[in-house]
C-alpha positions in Angstrom: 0.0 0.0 0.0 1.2 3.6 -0.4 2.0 5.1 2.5 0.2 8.9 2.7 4.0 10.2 3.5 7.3 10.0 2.0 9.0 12.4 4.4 11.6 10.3 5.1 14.1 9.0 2.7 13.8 5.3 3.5 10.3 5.3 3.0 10.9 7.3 -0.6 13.6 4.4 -1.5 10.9 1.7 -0.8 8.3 2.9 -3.0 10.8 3.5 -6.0 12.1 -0.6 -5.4 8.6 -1.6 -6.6 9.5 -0.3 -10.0 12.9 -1.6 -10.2 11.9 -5.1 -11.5 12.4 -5.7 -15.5 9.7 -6.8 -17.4 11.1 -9.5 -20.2 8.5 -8.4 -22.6 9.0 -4.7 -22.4 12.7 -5.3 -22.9 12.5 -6.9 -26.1 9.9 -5.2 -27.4 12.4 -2.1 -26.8 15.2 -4.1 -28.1 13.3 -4.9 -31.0 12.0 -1.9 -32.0 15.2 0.3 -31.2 17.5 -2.1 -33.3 14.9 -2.7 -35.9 14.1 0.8 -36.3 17.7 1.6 -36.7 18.6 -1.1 -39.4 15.6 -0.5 -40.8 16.6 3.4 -41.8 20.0 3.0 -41.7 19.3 0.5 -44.8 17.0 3.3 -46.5 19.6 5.6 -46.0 21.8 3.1 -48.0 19.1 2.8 -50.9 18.5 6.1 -51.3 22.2 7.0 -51.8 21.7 5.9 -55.0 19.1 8.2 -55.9 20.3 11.1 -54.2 22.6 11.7 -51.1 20.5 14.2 -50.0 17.6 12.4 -49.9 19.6 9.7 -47.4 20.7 12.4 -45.1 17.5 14.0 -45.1 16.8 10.2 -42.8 19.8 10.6 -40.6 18.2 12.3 -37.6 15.5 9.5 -37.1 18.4 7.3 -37.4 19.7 9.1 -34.9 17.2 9.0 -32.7 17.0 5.1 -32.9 20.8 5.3 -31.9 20.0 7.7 -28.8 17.2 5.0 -27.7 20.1 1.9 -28.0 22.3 4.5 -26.0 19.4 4.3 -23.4 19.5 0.1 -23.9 23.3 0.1 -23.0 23.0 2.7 -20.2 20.0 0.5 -18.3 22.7 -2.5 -19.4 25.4 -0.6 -17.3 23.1 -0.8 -14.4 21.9 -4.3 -15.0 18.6 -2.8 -15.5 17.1 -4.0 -18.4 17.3 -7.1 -17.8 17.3 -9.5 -14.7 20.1 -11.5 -15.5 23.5 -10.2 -15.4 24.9 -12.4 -18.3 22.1 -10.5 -20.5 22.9 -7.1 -19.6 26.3 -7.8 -20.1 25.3 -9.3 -23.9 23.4 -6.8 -24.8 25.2 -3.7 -23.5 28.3 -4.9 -25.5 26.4 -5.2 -28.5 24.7 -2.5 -28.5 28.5 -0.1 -27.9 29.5 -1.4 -30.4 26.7 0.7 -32.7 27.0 3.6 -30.2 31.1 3.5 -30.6 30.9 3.6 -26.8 33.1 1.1 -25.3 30.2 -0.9 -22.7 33.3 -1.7 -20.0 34.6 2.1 -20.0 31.8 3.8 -19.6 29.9 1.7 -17.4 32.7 2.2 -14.6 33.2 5.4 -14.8 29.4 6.2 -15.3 28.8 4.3 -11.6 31.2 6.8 -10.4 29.1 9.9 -11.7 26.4 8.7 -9.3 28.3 8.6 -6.6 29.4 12.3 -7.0 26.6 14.5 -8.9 26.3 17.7 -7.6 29.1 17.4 -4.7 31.1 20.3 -4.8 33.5 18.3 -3.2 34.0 15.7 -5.3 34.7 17.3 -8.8 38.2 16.4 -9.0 38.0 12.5 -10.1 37.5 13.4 -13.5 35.0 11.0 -14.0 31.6 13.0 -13.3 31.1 14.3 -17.1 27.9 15.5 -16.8 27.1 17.6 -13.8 31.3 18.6 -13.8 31.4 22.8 -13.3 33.9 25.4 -11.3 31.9 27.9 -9.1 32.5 31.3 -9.5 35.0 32.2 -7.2 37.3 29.6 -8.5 36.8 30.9 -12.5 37.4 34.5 -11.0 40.8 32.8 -9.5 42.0 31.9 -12.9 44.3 33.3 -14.9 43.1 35.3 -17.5 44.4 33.0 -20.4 42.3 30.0 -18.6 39.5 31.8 -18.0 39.1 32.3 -21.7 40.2 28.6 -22.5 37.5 27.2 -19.8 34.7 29.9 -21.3 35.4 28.8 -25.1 35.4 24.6 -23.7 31.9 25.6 -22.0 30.7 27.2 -24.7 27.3 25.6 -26.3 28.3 25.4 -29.8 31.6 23.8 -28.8 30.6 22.4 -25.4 27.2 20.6 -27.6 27.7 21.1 -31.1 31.7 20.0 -31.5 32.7 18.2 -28.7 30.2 15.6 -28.7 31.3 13.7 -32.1 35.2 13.7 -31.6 34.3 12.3 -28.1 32.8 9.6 -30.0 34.3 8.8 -32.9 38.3 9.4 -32.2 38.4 9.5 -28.2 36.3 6.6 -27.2 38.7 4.5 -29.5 41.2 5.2 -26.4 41.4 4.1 -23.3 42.6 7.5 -22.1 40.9 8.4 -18.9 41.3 4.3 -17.7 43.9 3.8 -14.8 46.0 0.7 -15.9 44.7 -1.1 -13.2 41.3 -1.3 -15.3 42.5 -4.1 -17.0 38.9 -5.0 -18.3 37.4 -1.9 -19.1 41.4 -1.1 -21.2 40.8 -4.6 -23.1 37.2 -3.8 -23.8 38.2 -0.4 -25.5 40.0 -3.1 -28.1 37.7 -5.5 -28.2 35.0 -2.6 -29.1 37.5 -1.1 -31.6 37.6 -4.9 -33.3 34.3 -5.3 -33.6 33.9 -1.5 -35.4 36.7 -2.8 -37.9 34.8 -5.6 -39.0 31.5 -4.1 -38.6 33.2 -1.5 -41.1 34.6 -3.9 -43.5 31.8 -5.7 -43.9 29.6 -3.1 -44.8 32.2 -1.3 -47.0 33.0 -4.2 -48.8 29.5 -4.3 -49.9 27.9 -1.0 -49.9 31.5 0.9 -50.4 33.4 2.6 -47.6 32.5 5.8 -48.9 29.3 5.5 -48.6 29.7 4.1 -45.4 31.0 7.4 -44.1 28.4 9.3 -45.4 26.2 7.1 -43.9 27.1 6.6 -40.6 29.2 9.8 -39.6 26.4 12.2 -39.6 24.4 9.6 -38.0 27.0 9.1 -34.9 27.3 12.9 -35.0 23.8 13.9 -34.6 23.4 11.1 -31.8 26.2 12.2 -29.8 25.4 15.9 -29.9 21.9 15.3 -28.4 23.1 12.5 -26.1 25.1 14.7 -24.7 23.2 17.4 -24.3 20.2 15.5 -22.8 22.6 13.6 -19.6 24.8 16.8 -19.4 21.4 19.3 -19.0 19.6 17.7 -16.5 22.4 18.1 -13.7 23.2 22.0 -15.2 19.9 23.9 -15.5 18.1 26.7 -13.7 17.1 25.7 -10.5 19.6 23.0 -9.7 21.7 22.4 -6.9 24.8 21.8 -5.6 26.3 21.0 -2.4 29.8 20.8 -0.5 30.3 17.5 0.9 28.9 17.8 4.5 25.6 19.0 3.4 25.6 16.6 0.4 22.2 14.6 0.9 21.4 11.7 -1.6 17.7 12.7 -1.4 18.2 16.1 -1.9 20.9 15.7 -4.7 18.5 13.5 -6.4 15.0 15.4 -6.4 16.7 18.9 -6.6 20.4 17.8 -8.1 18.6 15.9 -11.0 15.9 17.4 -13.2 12.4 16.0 -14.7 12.7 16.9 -18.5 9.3 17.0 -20.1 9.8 16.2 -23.7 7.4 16.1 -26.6 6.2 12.5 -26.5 8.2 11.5 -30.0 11.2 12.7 -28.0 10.7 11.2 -24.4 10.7 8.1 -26.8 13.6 7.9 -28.6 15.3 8.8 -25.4 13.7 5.8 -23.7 12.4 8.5 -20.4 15.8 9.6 -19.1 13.7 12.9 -19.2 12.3 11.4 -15.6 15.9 11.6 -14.4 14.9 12.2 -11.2 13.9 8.9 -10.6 17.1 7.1 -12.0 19.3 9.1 -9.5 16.6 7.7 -6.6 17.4 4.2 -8.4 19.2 3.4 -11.0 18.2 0.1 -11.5 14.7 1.4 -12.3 14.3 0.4 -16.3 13.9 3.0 -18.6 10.8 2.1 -19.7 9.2 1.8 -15.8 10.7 5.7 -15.3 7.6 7.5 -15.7 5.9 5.0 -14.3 7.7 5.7 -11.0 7.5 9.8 -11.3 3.8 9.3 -11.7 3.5 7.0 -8.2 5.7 9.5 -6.0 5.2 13.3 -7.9 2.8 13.8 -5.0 4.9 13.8 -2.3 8.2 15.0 -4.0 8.5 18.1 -5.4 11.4 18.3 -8.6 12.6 20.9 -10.9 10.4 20.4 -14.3 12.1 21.6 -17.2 10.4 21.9 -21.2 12.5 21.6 -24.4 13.1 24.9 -24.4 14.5 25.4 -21.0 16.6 22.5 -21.7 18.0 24.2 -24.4 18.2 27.6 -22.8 20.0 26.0 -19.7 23.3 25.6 -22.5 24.5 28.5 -21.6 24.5 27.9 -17.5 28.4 27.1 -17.3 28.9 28.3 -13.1 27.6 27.3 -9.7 27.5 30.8 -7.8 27.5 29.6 -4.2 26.4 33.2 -2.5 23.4 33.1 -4.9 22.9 29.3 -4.8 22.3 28.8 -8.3 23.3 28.0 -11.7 24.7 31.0 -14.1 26.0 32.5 -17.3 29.6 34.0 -17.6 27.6 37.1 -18.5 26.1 37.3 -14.9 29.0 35.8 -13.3 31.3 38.7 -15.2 28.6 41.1 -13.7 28.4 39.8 -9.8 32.2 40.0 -10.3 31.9 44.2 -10.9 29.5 44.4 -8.0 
C-alpha cells in the first residue's frame, strides 16, 4: 500500500524498489524496436544514396534517434537494469557499444562513479563525473586570464554541444585515455569494441563501399552524440539545480533537486527511452527506462522536482557556473557582472 507520507528518505527508496523489476517483454519489445528501427533506416539511407545523397541524409536524424534509444538500452545494461540476469545485460550492453562507438566496459565504470558524486562540490576532481562537472565562481574569478578564456570557449554551447560531442565519440572513445591501468577489463574492452567497429566496417564497406559508409554513418554518430550529450549533461546543469559541498551533500536532496524532470514532446521522451524522468534514475538506477515514468507518476505527489520543457533544456546551454552566495546556476555574462559588484 502507499503510505500517505514519503517524508523520510527510506520510505521514498521503498516505493521506487517496486518499480525496479524488468519486465522481459517490455525489454524486447524495446530491443526490438530500437535495433529494428535503426537497421531499418540505416538500410534506406543506403538505398536512397543511389538516388540522391541528400535524400539519405535528409533520414539521418530519425536514425539518430534510434541510436540515442540503444544508447538508453546500453545505459540501463550498465546498471543491470534491463534485464534480470547479469549475463544478459552484459550481452546486450556490448552489442549495443558497439553501434554507439561507446566502449560498454569504460563507460559503465566510470558512469557508476558519476552517481556517486553528482552535484558534490566536493567531489569534482576525479575526473570521472562528465555530466554535472562545473567550477563555481569564485574559483573561475581565481584563474588566470588565459584559462579563463580557454574554460569559457570549452563551455561554450556550440563547442561544449555542437563540437565536442562527435570527436568524443568517434576518435576518443577508440582510447582508453581516462582508464587507470589497473582497469584491465574496461582497457581490453576499448579493443575489443574497436575490433568489432573494424569488421563491422569492413563488412559493410565491402559491400555497400566505404564511402558510402562514411556518409552514412558519420552524420548519424554525429547527430546522436550531440543530443546524447546534451540530454545527460542538461539535467544536472539547469536553472534551479543544486549543488552542495560534501557535508551537506544529501542523496535525497541531490536527487530530487540535483537531477531534473525533462518534459519532452512525446516522439522525443521516446527515442530517449524517459531519461527525461531523471529524477527517478538518481533515486534508483536500477529502475528500467521504460518503468521511469511510471515511478514519477507513483511518487510526484509527495516530492516536489525541478520540471524543465524543451526549451529550457535548451536555454539552460549556456549555465556554465555554480554561484555559491546566490545558490544557483549562471551565465559567464552574470557571473562577469556579480564580479563588478
Amino acid at each position: 500500500m502507499m503510505k500517505n507520507t514519503l517524508s523520510d528518505e527510506g520510505s521514498l527508496s521503498r516505493e521506487v524498489s517496486y518499480f525496479q523489476a524488468p519486465i522481459l517483454q517490455q525489454s524486447l519489445i524495446q530491443l526490438a524496436t530500437s535495433f529494428g528501427g535503426f537497421i531499418a533506416v540505416c538500410t534506406a539511407m543506403y538505398l536512397f544514396m543511389e538516388v540522391s545523397y541528400w535524400i539519405s541524409l535528409a533520414l539521418a536524424p530519425l536514425a539518430a534517434g534510434f541510436l540515442v534509444r540503444i544508447f538508453i538500452i546500453q545505459h540501463d545494461c550498465g546498471h543491470t537494469s534491463f534485464f534480470r540476469s547479469r549475463i544478459a545485460n552484459q550481452v546486450v550492453g556490448w552489442l549495443s557499444s558497439v553501434v554507439t562507438m561507446t566502449p560498454f566496459e569504460t563507460w559503465r565504470r566510470q558512469h557508476a562513479a558519476h552517481h556517486r558524486v553528482w552535484n558534490d562540490l566536493d567531489r569534482r576532481d576525479n575526473g570521472l563525473d562528465i555530466y554535472s562537472f562545473c567550477l563555481t565562481v569564485e574559483e573561475y574569478r581565481a584563474l588566470s586570464p588565459l584559462k579563463r578564456a580557454c574554460y569559457r570557449l570549452t563551455r561554450h554551447p556550440l563547442v561544449a554541444n555542437v563540437l565536442v560531442p562527435p570527436f568524443v565519440f568517434v576518435i576518443l572513445f577508440r582510447f582508453p585515455f581516462d582508464a587507470p591501468k589497473t582497469w584491465v577489463r574496461e582497457r581490453r574492452g576499448v579493443y575489443l569494441t574497436n575490433l568489432a567497429l573494424v569488421a563491422a566496417v569492413v563488412g559493410l564497406g565491402s559491400v555497400a563501399g566505404f564511402g558510402a559508409v562514411a556518409a552514412i554513418h558519420l552524420p548519424v554518430i554525429a547527430l546522436a552524440s550531440i543530443f546524447g550529450v546534451w540530454l545527460f549533461s542538461v539535467q544536472h546543469r539547469f536553472e534551479g539545480s543544486e549543488w552542495a559541498r560534501n557535508a551537506k551533500w544529501r542523496f535525497r536532496d541531490a536527487a530530487l533537486r540535483g537531477s531534473s524532470c525533462l518534459r519532452l514532446p512525446r516522439v522525443l521522451q521516446w527515442f530517449t527511452g524517459n531519461i527525461g524522468f531523471h529524477h527517478i534514475h538518481h533515486l534508483n538506477p536500477r529502475v528500467p527506462n521504460y518503468r521511469l515514468q511510471e515511478c514519477h507518476e507513483r511518487i510526484k505527489c509527495w516530492c516536489k522536482v525541478p520540471e524543465l520543457s524543451l526549451a529550457d533544456g535548451i536555454r539552460a546551454t549556456w549555465l556554465a557556473l555554480w554561484d555559491e552566495k546566490s545558490q544557483k546556476m549562471v551565465t559567464f555574462r552574470q557571473a562577469d557582472r556579480l564580479g563588478s559588484v
